[in-house]
NUNU-62893 format. One record per residue (C-alpha): residue number from 1; x, y, z. Coordinates in steps of 0.25 Angstrom, whole numbers, plus 5000, padded with zeros to 4 digits. Example, Ala and Ser with C-alpha at 12.3 -4.5 7.8 and 13.67 -1.06 7.14 Angstrom:
<vonus>
+------+------+------+------+
| resi |   c1 |   c2 |   c3 |
+------+------+------+------+
|    1 | 5049 | 4982 | 5031 |
|    2 | 5055 | 4996 | 5029 |
+------+------+------+------+
</vonus>
This chain:
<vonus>
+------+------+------+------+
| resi |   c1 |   c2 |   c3 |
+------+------+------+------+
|    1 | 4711 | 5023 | 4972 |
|    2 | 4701 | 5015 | 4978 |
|    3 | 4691 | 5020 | 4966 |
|    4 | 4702 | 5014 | 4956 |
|    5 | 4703 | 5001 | 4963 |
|    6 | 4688 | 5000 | 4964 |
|    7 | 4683 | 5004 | 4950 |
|    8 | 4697 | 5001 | 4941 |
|    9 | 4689 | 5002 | 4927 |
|   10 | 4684 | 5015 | 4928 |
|   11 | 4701 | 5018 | 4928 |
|   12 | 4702 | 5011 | 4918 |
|   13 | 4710 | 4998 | 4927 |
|   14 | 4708 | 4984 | 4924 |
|   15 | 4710 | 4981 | 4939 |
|   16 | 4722 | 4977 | 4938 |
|   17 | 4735 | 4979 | 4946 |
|   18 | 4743 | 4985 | 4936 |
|   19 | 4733 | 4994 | 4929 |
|   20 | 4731 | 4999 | 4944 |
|   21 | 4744 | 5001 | 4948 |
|   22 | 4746 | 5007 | 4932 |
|   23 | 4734 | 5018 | 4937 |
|   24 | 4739 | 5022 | 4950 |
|   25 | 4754 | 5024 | 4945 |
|   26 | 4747 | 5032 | 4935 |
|   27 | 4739 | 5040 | 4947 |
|   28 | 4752 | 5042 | 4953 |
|   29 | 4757 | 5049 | 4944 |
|   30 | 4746 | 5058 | 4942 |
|   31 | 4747 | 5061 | 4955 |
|   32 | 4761 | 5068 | 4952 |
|   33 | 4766 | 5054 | 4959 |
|   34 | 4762 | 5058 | 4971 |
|   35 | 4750 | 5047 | 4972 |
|   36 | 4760 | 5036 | 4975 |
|   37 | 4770 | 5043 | 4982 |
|   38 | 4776 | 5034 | 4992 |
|   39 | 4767 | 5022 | 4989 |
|   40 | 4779 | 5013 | 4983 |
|   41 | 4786 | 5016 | 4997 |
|   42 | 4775 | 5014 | 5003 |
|   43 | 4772 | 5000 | 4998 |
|   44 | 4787 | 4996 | 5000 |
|   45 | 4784 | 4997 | 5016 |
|   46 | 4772 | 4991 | 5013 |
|   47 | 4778 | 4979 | 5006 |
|   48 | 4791 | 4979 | 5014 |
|   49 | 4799 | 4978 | 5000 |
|   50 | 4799 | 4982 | 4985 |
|   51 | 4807 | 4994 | 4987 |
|   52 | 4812 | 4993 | 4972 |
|   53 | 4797 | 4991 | 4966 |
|   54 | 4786 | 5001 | 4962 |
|   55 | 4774 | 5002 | 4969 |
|   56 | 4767 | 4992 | 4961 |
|   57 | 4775 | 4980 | 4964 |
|   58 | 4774 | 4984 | 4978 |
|   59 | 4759 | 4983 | 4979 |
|   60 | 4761 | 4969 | 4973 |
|   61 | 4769 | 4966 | 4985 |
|   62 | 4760 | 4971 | 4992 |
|   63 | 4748 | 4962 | 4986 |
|   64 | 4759 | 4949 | 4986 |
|   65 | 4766 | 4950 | 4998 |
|   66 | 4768 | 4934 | 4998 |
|   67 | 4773 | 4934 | 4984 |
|   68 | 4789 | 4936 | 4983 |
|   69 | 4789 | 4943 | 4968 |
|   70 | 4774 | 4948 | 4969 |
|   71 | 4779 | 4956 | 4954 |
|   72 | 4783 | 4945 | 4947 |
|   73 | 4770 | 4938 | 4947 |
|   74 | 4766 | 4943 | 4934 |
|   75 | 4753 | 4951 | 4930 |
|   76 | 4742 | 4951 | 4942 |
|   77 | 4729 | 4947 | 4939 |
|   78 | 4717 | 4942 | 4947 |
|   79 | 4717 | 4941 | 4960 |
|   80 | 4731 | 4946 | 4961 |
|   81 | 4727 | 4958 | 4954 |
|   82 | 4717 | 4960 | 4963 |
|   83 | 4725 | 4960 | 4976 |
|   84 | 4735 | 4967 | 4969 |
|   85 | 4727 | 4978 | 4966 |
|   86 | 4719 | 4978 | 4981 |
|   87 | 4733 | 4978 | 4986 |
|   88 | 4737 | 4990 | 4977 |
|   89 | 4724 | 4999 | 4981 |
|   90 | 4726 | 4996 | 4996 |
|   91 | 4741 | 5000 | 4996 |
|   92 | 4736 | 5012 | 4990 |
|   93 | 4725 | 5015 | 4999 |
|   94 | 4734 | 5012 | 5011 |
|   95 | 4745 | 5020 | 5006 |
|   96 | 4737 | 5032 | 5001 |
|   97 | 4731 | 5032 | 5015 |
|   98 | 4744 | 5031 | 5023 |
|   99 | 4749 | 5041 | 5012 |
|  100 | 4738 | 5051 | 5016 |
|  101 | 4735 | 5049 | 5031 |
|  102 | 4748 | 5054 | 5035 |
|  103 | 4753 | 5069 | 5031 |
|  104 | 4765 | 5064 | 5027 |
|  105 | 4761 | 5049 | 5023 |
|  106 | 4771 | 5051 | 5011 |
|  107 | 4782 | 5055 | 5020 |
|  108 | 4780 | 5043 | 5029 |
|  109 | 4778 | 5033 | 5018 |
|  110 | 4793 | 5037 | 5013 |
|  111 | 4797 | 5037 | 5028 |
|  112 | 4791 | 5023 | 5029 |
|  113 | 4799 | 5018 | 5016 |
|  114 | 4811 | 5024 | 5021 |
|  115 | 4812 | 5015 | 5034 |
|  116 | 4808 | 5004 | 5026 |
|  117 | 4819 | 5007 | 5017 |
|  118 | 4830 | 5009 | 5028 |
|  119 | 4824 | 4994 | 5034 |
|  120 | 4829 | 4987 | 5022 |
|  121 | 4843 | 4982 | 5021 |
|  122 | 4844 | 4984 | 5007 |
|  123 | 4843 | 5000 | 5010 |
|  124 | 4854 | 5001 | 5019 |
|  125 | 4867 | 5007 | 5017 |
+------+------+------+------+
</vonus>
């Protein structure tokens, strides 16, 4: 990933967020979806919210914590692009790593959703 981030022409990227986020999505499914597997739930604890989005929009909350409706901005360029994507390639890293450095890092990712979930009035019966 970090060679990706780090040279995105030589994938054929043009930097941007989407075209990242396009790719990786791509990568994930190559992977027989298992790449991604738990990073949506992941980034919900992460964000504290966005249960309902992909793992796109989440990132963007992630990168825009301070803006109410960080989706409805319209396209990203400049130096939101750029913090959007840094953002994007951190989350993966920190996921990936917290993914790998347990023997069941997928199983307590879920586990981690799944109080999250039961914390949210919404989710009660």
């Amino acid at each position: 990933m970090a060679e990706i981030h780090r040279r995105p022409g030589s994938y054929g990227l043009d930097g941007s967020y989407r075209a990242f986020t396009t790719f990786i999505a791509g990568f994930h499914a190559g992977s027989g979806h298992t790449l991604l597997a738990g990073f949506r739930e992941w980034l919900i604890v992460q964000v504290n919210g966005g249960n309902n989005l992909v793992w796109e929009a989440l990132v963007l909350m992630l990168a825009f914590p301070t803006e109410a409706r960080p989706l409805d901005v319209g396209p990203i360029d400049g130096e939101r692009n750029g913090t959007a994507v840094a953002v994007l390639f951190r989350a993966l890293d920190q996921f990936l790593a917290h993914h790998e450095e347990h023997l069941d890092g997928l199983a307590l990712i879920y586990a981690d959703h799944a109080e999250w979930l039961q914390r949210q009035s919404w989710a009660r019966p």
